[in-house]
C-alpha positions in Angstrom: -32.5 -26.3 -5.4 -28.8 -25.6 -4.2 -28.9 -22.0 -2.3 -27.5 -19.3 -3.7 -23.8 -18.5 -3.1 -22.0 -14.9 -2.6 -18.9 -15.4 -5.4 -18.3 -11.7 -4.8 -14.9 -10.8 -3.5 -14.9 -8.9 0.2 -13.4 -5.4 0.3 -10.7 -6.8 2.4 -9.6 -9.9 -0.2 -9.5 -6.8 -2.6 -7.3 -5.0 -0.2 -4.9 -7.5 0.2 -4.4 -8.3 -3.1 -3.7 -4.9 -4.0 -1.3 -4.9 -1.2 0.3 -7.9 -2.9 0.5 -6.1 -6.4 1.8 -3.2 -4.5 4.8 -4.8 -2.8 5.3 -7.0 -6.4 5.6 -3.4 -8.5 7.7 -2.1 -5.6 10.5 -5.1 -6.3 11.2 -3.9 -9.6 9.4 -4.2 -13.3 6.7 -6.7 -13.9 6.9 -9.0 -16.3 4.8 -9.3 -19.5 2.3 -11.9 -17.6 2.2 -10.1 -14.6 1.8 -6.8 -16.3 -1.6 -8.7 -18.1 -2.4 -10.4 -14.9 -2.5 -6.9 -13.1 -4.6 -5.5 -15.9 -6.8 -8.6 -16.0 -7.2 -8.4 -11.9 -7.8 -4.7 -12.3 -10.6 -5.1 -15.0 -12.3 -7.7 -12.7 -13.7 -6.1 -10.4 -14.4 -1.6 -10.2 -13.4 -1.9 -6.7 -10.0 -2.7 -7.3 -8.7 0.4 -8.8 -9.1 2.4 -5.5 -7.7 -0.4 -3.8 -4.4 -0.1 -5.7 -4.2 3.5 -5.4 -4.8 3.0 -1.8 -2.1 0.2 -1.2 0.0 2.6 -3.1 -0.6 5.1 -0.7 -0.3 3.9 1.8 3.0 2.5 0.7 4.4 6.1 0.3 3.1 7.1 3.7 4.9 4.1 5.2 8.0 5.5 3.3 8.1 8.8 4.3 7.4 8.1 7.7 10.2 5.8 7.8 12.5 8.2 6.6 11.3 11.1 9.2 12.2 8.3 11.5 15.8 7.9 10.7 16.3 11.7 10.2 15.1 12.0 14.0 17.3 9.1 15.2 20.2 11.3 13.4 19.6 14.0 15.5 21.3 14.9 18.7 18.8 14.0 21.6 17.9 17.5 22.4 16.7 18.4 19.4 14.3 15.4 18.8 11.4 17.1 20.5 11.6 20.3 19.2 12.4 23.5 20.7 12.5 24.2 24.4 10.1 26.3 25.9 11.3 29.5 28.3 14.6 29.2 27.0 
């Protein structure tokens, strides 16, 4: 008898590959087959739903932080940390 095998994805495959749908959408419009392969992936597995929604998140976290960033780097260097104290 062959033992028993674990075909079950981990949490972190699932992560990834909702990063990599993610950073696909991001480029522009999916195509007809992707659009079904997205749906198909998404329908595979319960877990994977949050894990898009997550990626996505996290994707607009990275973005606004990344524009604070450059709004500080436009700023004169006194006022990057905010206002003095005793003055």
């Amino acid at each position: 008898m062959a033992p028993l095998t674990d075909e079950r994805e981990t949490s972190r495959s699932i992560d990834e590959k909702a990063a990599d749908w993610i950073a696909r959408l991001d480029r522009g419009p999916l195509s007809e087959e992707d659009k079904q392969a997205l749906e198909a992936w998404l329908h595979g597995d319960p877990r994977r739903c949050g894990a898009l929604l997550r990626a996505s998140s996290l994707a607009l976290l990275s973005e606004s932080a990344r524009t604070l960033v450059l709004q500080a780097g436009s700023l004169p260097a006194r006022d990057r940390n905010g206002p003095r104290r005793g003055n």
